[in-house]
N, C-alpha and C positions, 0 to 999 in steps of 0.2 A: 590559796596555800600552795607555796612547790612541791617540789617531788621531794625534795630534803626533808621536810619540816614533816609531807605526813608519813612518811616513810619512820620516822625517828616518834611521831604521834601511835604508831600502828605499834614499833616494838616496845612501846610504855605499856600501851595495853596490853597486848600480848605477856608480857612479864606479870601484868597484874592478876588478868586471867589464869595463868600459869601457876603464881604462888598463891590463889584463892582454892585451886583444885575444880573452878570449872575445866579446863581444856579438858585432863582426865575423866571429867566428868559424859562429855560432848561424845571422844572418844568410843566410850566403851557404851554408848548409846547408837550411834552412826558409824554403820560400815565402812561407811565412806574414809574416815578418818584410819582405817585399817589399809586402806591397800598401800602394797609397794612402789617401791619408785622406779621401778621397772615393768608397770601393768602400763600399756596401752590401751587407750580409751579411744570410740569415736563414735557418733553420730549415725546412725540407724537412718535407714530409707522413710521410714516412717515418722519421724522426728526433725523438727523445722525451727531455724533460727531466722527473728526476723526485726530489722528494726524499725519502730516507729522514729517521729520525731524526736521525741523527749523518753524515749527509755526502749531495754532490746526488749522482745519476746519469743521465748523458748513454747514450742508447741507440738503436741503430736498428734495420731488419728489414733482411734481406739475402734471397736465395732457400737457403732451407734451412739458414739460419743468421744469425747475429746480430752485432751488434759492441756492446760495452758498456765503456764509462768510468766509475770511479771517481772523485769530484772533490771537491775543497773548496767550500762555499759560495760565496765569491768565484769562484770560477771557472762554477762555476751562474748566479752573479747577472751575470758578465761575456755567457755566452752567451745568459742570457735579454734582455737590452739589444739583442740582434741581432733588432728586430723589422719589417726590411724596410722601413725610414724612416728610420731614424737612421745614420750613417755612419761611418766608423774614427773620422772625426776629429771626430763626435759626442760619442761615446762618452770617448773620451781628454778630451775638456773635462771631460766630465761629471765623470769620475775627479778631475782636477784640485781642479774646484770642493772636490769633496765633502773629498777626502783631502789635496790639497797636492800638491808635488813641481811638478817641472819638465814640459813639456810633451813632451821626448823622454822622459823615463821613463816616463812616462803612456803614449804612444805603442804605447814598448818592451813594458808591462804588456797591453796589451788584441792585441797581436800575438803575446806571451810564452804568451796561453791559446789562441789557435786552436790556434799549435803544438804544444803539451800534450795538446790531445786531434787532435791531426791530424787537419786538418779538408781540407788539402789536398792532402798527398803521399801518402795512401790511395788505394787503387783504390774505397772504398768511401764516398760521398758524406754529407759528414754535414751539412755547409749549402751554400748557394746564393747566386750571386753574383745580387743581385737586378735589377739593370740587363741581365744576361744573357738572365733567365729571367723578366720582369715578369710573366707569367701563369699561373705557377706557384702551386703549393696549398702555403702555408707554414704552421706552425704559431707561434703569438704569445704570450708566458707573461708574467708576472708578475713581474718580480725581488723583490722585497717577499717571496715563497714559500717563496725559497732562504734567507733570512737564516735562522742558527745562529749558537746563541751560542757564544763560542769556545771555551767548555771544557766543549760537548756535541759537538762536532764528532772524530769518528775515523774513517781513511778503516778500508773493509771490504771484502775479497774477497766478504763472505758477505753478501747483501743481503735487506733484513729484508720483500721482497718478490719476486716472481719476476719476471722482466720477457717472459719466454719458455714453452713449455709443449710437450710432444711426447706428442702425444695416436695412441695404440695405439685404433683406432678397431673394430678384429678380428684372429684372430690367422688366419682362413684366406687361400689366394689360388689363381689360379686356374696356378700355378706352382709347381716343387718345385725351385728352383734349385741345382746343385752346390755353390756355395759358401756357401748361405745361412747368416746369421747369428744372424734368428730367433729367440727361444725356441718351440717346438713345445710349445705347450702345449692340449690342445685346452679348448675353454671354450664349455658350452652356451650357450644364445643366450639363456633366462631368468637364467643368473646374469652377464651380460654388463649394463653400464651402460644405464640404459634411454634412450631420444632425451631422454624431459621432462629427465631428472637432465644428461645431456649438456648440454643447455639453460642446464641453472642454475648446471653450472661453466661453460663460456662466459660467462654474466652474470657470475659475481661476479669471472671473468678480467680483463673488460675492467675491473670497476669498481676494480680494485687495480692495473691498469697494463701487465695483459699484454696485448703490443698482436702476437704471432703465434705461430703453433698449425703445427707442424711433425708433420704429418699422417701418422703410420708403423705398422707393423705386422708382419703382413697386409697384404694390399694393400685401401687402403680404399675401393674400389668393390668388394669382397665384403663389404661392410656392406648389408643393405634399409635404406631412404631417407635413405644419410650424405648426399645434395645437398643434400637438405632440410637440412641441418646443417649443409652447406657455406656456405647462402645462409643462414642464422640466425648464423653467425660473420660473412659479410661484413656482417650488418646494424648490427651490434655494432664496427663498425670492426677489426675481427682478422681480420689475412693468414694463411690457410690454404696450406700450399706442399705438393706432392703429388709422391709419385715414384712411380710403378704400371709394373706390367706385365700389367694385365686392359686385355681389351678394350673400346674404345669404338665405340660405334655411333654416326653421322652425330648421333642425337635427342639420343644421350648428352654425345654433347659438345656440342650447344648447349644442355643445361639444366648441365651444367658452367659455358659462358660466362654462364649466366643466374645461377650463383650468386655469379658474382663474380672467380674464377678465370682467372685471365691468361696462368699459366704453368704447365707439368708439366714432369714429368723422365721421362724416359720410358726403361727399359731394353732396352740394346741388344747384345747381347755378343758376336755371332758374325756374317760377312759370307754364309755360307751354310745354307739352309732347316735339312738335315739337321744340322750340327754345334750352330746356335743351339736347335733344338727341343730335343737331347741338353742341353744344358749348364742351359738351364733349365724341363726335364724336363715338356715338355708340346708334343704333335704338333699342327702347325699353327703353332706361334707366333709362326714367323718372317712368315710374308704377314698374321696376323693382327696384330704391331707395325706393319709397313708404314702398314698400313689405318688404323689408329691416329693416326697421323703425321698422314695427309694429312686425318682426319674431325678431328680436334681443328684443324690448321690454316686448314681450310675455315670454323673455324664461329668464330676469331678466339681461338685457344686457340693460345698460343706453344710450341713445344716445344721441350725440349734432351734427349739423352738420355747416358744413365749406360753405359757399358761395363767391364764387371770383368773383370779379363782373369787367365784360369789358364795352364795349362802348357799347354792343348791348342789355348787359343784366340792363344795368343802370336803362333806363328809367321804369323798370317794378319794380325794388325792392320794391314799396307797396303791389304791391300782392303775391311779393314773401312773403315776411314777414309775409302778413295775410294766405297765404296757409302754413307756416311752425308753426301757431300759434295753426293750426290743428291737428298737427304730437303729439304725447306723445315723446317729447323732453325734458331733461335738459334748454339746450339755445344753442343759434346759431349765430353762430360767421362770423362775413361778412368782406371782406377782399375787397382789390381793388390787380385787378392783376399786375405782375410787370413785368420787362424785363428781359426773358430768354437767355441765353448765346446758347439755343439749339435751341430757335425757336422764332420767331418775325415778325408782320405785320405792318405795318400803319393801324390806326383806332383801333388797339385792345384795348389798353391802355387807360386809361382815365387823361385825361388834368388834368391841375390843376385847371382851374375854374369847369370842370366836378366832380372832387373830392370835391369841396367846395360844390357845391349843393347837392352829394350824401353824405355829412358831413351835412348838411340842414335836409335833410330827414331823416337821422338817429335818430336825436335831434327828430323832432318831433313823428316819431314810438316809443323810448324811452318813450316818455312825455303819449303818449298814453297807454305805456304797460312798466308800472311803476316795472316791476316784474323783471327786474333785467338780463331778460333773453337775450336780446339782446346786442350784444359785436362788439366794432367798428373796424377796422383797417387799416389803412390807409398808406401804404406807401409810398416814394417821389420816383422820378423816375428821377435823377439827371440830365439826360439827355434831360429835356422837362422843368425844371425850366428856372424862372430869373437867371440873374446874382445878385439879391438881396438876392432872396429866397433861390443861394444855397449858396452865406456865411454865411447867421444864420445858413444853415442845416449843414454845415463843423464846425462852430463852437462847435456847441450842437451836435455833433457827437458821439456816443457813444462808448466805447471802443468794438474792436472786440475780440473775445472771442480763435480766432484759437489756437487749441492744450493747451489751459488754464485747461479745465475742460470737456471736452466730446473727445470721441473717435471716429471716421467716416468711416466706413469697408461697402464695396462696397461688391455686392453679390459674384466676385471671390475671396475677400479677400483682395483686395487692401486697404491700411488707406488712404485716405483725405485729406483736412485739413479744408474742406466746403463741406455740402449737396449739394450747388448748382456746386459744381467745376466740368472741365471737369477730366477722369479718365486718361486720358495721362501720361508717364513715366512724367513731367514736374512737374506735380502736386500729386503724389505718394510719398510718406513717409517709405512705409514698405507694406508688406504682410503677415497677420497672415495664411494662408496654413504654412508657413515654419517660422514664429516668433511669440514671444508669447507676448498678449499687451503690459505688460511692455517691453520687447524688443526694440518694435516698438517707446511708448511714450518715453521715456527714450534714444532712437538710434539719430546716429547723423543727420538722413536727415529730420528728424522731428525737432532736433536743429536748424539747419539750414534755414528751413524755417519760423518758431517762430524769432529767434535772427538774420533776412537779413540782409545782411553787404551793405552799402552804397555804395560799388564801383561796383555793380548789377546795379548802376542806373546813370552809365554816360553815360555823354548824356542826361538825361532827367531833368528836372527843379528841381526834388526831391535832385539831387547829389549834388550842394552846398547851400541848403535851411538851414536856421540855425534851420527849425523846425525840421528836421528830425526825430532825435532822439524822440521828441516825439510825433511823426505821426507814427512812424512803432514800437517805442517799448514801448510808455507810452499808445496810444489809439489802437496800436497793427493794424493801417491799415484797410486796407479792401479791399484786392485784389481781390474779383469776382469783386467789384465795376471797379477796374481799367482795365479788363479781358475783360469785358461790353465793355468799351469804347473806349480802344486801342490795347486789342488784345497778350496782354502781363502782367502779375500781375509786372514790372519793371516799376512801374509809379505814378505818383499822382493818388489821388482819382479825378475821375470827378467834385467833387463842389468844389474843392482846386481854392480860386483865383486865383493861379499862375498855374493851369492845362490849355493845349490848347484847343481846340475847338475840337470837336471830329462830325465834319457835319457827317460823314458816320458809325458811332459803331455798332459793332458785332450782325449781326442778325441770 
């Protein structure tokens, strides 16, 4: 098609959308469709345009996590035009000139992509209004970079790059937590990744585009000299984000702030010495997070800390809250614990009328402490539902993420394809000791577990379900969920109406 033809295709539509009362509609739904033609936009330090082969992606770092966009060239080439000088109603000439059409479609078009990739009704920042923020560190690209021809362009869940990477740094810690998740694998220290090779994936990380390293395990200050590692990732430009529960000493956390490190997550799970030492299985540990707290924010290290809350710790969460209201905290994030593939009791876990009431009390510590600092989280535990509650939750299931966009390297080097997986040849992908990322993502045992073939699963209800296809490659699955329950990733997910009964699952 020329440029004539869909330029003249785009303002039919436009006209039709216009006198149907969607655009109006769009509008007054998305900010985005509000700003002027004089707001300057651009691209945040934090925020990454990047193109694959067949289509761009827009990406940013979040704390402990990531947010990423699939998109069309044109929509690449729209946000790389956002470079902190040019204006809405820059931009919209620009369109004009080049392609045609009227000045409100034009408009409509360059507001139609903020929207697209929500740029503003996100909690999660992906540009910057640059009149706001004139001293801000933005990044400046190229449109020219994004162009695709149009009949190489296909959008992909599966990106032919990592953009993220969750580096198992050890597998010890100086903690035996009751709900840990874990794999316990112990792993001597010679066949463990050595710093130089750590090094070299870090280098060829940043040089392919991953721009953060989500730092898990073990706890990785039971690594000898991870800072040193830490400060060789910050030199590299890659956000390291850390969630521990080892102690820090006053020294330890200013050569933490020396390596670049801004912010921890720090575990906090019980309001009292004796119940929090119990739960995760180490005397002392309540006055030694304390200490923690206050040496990491002496020395310009932010903290927030994680609370996972069992049967035991439930009933106290008021005071936990009002004792962590104490701490010089960011905010504190409370979780319900879930069911580990490596470890599991009767009684740990909390029920689902028990999560409604500690969903009660969060509502109202919220209402009381209006600051925003308090964060909820709540998991299902598929195996302790209704039969009601887990069809809405199979329904509204989210896609799983496996080998999409993060990379999972275990502290000897083995890849993943889940933090929570066991590390068995079974569930193994590659080993960067002897392959290098791409290798690994781009290698066939990582295809192969990404694109499962169906005839893995005879025998089991999934083999002639006519959902298949889009249970294992439109929502991508969830096999720890199936691993949980029957002991095999070859299976439905446990809230699949058509999964069996799983009385006895993996403890």
């Amino acid at each position: 098609m020329s440029v004539a033809s869909m330029a003249e295709q785009e303002m039919k539509w436009f006209q039709e959308a216009k006198d149907s009362g969607d655009l109006d509609k769009q509008r007054k739904e998305n900010a985005a469709y509000q700003l002027g033609d004089d707001v300057v936009l651009a691209i945040p330090k934090d925020s990454f345009l990047r193109r694959d082969s067949r289509q761009v992606v827009f990406y940013g770092r979040m704390f402990l996590d990531m947010w990423v966009r699939k998109m069309t060239p044109s929509m690449g080439i729209m946000l790389a035009l956002l470079d902190g000088q040019r204006s809405l109603g820059d931009i919209s000439a620009m369109l004009q000139e080049e392609v045609g059409g009227s000045k409100e479609l034009n408009d409509y078009k360059v507001r139609s992509v903020l929207a697209q990739v929500d740029v503003l009704t996100s909690e999660h920042r992906k540009v910057i209004n640059r009149k706001r923020e004139p001293d801000a560190t933005i990044r400046v690209y190229n449109p020219r970079d994004f162009f695709i021809p149009a009949e190489q362009v296909r959008l992909s869940d599966y990106l032919e790059k990592p953009v993220g990477m969750l580096w198992m740094p050890t597998s010890v810690c100086q903690t035996d937590c009751a709900y840990c998740y874990a794999t316990r694998r112990p792993i001597a220290r010679e066949d463990m990744l050595s710093d130089q090779r750590v090094r070299e994936l870090f280098d060829e990380a940043a040089e392919i585009g991953i721009r953060k390293i989500n730092v898990d395990g073990g706890d990785v200050f039971c690594r000898p000299g991870v800072i040193d590692l830490l400060a060789y990732a910050d030199s590299l430009e890659l956000q390291c984000d850390i969630s521990t529960k080892a102690y820090v000493s006053k020294d330890m956390a200013k050569a933490i702030y020396d390596a670049g490190i801004r912010l921890i997550q720090i575990g906090f799970d019980a309001p009292f010495p004796d119940l929090f030492d119990k739960v995760v299985g180490a005397k002392g540990a309540f006055h030694r997070t304390i200490e923690t707290i206050r040496n990491c924010t002496d020395a310009g290290v932010t903290c927030r800390t994680n609370s996972i809350i069992i049967q035991e710790t439930a009933p106290h969460i008021e005071e936990l809250m009002e004792l962590l209201y104490t701490l010089p905290l960011r905010d504190m994030k409370v979780a319900t614990a879930f069911r580990s593939l490596h470890r599991h009791r009767d009684g740990l876990l909390l029920t689902e009328p028990m999560k409604e009431q500690l969903r009660k009390k969060i509502e109202k510590l919220q209402q009381k402490h209006p600051d925003g600092k308090i964060k909820f989280e709540c998991r299902s535990d598929y195996m302790s539902m209704t039969p009601q509650a887990k069809q809405s939750s199979f329904e509204n299931f989210p896609r799983c993420g496996i080998g999409q966009e993060v990379i999972i390297i275990a502290p000897d080097g083995r890849v993943v394809m889940c933090e929570q997986s066991p590390h068995g040849d079974e569930y193994v992908v590659g080993n960067l000791k002897e392959q290098s990322i791409m290798d690994v993502w781009s290698g066939e045992e990582m295809t192969r577990f990404k694109f499962i073939d169906r005839s893995q699963f005879e025998g089991t209800v999934c083999y002639d379900c006519e959902d298949f296809k889009n249970c294992f490659h439109g929502k991508g699955g969830c096999f720890i969920m199936t691993v949980k329950a029957y002991g095999t990733r070859f299976g439905p997910h446990p809230a699949c109406p058509k999964a069996p009964s799983y009385a006895s699952p993996i403890d």
